[in-house]
C-alpha positions in Angstrom: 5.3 -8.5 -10.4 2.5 -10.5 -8.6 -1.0 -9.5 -10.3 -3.0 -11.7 -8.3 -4.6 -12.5 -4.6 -3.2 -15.8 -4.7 0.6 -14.4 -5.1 2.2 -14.0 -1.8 -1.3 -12.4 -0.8 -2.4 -10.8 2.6 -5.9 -12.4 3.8 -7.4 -10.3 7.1 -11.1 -10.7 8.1 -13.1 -7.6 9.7 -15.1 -7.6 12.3 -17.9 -8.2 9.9 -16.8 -10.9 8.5 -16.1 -9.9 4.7 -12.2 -11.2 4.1 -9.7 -8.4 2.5 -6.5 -9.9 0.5 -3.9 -7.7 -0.1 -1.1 -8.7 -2.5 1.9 -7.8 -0.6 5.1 -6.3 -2.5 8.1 -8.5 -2.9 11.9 -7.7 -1.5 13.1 -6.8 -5.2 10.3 -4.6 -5.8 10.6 -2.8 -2.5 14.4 -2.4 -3.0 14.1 -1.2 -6.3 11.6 1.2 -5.5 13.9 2.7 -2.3 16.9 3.2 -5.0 14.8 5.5 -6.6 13.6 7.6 -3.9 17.4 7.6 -2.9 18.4 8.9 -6.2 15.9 11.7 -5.9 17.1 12.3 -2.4 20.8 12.1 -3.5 19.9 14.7 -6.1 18.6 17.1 -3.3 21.4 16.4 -0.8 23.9 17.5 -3.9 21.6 21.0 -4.6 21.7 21.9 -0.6 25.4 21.2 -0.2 26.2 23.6 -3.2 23.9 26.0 -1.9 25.4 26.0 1.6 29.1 25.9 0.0 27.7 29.3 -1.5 26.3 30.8 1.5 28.9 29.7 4.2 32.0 27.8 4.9 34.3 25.9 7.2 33.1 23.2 10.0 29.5 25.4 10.6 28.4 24.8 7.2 29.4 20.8 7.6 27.2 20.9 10.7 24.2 22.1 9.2 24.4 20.6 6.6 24.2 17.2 8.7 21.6 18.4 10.3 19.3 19.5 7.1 20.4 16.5 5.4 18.7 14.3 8.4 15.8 16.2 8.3 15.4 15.8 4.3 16.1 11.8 4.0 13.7 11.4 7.4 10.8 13.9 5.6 11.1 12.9 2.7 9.7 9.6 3.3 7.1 10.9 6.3 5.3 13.2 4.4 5.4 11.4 1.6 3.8 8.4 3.2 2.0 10.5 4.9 0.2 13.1 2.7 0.3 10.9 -0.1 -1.4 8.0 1.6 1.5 5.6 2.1 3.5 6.6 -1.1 6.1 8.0 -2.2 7.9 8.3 -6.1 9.8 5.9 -5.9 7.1 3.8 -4.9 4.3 5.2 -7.4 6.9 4.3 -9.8 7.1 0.8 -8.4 2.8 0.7 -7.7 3.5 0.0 -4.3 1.8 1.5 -1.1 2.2 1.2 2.8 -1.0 0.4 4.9 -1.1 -1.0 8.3 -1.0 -4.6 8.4 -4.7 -4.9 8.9 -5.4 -3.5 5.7 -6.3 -0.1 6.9 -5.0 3.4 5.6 -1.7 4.2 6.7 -1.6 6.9 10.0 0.6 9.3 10.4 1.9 8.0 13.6 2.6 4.8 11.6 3.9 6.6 9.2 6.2 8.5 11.8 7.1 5.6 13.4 8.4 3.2 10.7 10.7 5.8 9.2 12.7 6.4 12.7 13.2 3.0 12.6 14.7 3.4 9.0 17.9 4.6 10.5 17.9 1.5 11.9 17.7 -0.7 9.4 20.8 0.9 7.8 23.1 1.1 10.5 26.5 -1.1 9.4 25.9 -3.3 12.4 22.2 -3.6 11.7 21.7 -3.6 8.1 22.3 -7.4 7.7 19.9 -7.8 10.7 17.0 -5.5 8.6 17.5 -7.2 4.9 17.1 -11.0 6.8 14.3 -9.6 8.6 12.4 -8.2 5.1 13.2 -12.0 3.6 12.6 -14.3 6.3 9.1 -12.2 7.5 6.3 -14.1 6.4 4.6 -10.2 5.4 8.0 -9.3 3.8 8.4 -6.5 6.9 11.3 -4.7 7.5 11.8 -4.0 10.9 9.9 -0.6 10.9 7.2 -2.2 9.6 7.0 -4.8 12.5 7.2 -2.3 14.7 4.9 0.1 13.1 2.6 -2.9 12.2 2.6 -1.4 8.5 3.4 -3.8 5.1 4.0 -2.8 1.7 1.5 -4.0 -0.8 1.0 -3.7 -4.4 -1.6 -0.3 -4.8 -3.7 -2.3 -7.2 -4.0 -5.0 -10.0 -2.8 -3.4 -13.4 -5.8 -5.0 -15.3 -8.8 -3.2 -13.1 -11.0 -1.8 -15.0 -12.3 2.1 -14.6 -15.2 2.4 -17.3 -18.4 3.9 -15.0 -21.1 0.1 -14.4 -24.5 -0.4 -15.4 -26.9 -0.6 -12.5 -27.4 -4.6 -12.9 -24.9 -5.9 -15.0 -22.3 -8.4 -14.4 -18.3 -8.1 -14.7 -15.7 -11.1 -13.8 -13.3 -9.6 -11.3 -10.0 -8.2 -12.5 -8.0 -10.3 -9.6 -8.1 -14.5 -9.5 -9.9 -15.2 -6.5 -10.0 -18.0 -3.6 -13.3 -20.1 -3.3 -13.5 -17.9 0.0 -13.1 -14.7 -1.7 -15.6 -15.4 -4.3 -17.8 -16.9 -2.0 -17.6 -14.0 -0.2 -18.2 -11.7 -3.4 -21.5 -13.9 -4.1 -23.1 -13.2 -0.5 -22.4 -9.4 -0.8 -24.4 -9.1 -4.7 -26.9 -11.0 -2.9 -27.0 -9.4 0.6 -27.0 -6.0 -1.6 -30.2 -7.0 -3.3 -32.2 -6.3 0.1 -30.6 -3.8 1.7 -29.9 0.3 1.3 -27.0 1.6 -0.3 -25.5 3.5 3.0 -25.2 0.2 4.7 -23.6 -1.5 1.4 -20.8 1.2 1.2 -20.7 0.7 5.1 -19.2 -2.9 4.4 -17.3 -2.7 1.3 -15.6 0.3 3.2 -12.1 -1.8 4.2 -11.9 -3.0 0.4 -10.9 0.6 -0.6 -7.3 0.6 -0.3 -7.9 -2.5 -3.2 -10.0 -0.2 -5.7 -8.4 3.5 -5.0 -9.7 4.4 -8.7 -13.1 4.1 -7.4 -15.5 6.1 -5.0 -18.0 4.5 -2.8 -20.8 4.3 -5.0 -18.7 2.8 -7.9 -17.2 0.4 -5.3 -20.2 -1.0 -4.4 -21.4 -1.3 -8.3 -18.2 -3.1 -8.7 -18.5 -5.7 -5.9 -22.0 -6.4 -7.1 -21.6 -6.9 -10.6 -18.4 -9.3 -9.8 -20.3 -11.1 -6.9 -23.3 -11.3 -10.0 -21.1 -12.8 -12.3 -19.8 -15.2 -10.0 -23.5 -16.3 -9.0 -24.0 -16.9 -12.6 -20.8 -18.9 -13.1 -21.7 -20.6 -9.9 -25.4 -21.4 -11.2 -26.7 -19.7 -8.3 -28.7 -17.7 -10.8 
């Protein structure tokens, strides 16, 4: 599993200027992580056809059956994705998230839109088409996600830290960074010295899909006292 920004990583800049990495989940994880939202979905599909072999028979219970088993593999994944923020088991289980490819939370129209295009990806005469698209793709996309404009990243790097900061003190970041990125950590702890909070949790806004453990405040503690230590590291201090 990658555990870094350098690892097959996602850089976007915002219209401010700050630049977001992403660490974007490999083809193995991603497969692995569908086999076990298709277990859990198998499981279900086996539960409703005994129960509708128990409340009807014959070619009207085969019929709906189709029918509610659509609706279950296609909901299963939208409101997953949807209500819980781009995840579902199999990809908790996995750490992995969807979030559009600007590094933004996923919307429920993306959300919507990626999983129509699912059926897609597993038709017999597309599936080939769908797994060379997810290796060849430069973002590891599947189709859905090119045409939803969504990638699969990993949800966070297992070493981040979650005790409560000091106002002031210093912490190395839990990620290895780029001379951008920690150029860009070193501005922030000194832009933050000379300006109000609000504004502060303003820009480090985009960098919560990277830090979900944290609210605003504690994101903006964190991003100082990493930009501090890399000052010091730097001798800027």
């Amino acid at each position: 599993m990658a555990n870094n920004l350098l690892d097959d990583a996602l850089h976007v800049a915002n219209p401010e200027g700050v630049q977001l990495a992403a660490v974007l989940a490999d083809p193995l994880s991603r497969a692995q992580a569908l086999l076990l939202d298709m277990l859990i979905i198998a499981v279900s599909l086996y539960v409703l056809a005994v129960l509708l072999s128990l409340l009807s028979a014959g070619l009207a219970s085969q019929g709906i059956f189709t029918a509610l088993a659509f609706v279950l593999v296609w909901g299963y994944f939208f409101l997953f994705e949807w209500l819980w923020r781009g995840v579902t088991p199999g990809k908790r289980a996995l750490n992995l998230q969807v979030i559009s490819a600007d590094l933004m939370p996923l919307s429920a129209a993306q959300a919507a839109w990626r999983n129509v295009l699912r059926y897609l990806d597993w038709l017999p005469g597309f599936f080939g088409v769908g797994a060379l698209a997810l290796v060849l793709s430069p973002k590891n996309q599947r189709l859905g996600d090119w045409m939803a404009g969504t990638v699969v990243i990993f949800r966070r790097a297992p070493q981040m830290a979650v005790r409560p900061l000091q106002p002031g003190e210093v912490s190395p970041p839990p990620w290895r960074l780029s001379r951008q990125e920690q150029r860009v950590l070193m501005d922030f702890a000194e832009y933050a010295d000379s300006h109000h909070e609000a504004r502060l949790v303003e820009l480090s806004a985009p960098l919560a899909v990277k830090m979900p453990d944290c609210d605003a405040r504690e994101r903006v503690q964190r991003l100082r006292a990493w930009g501090r230590y890399l000052r010091g590291m730097d001798g800027t201090v």
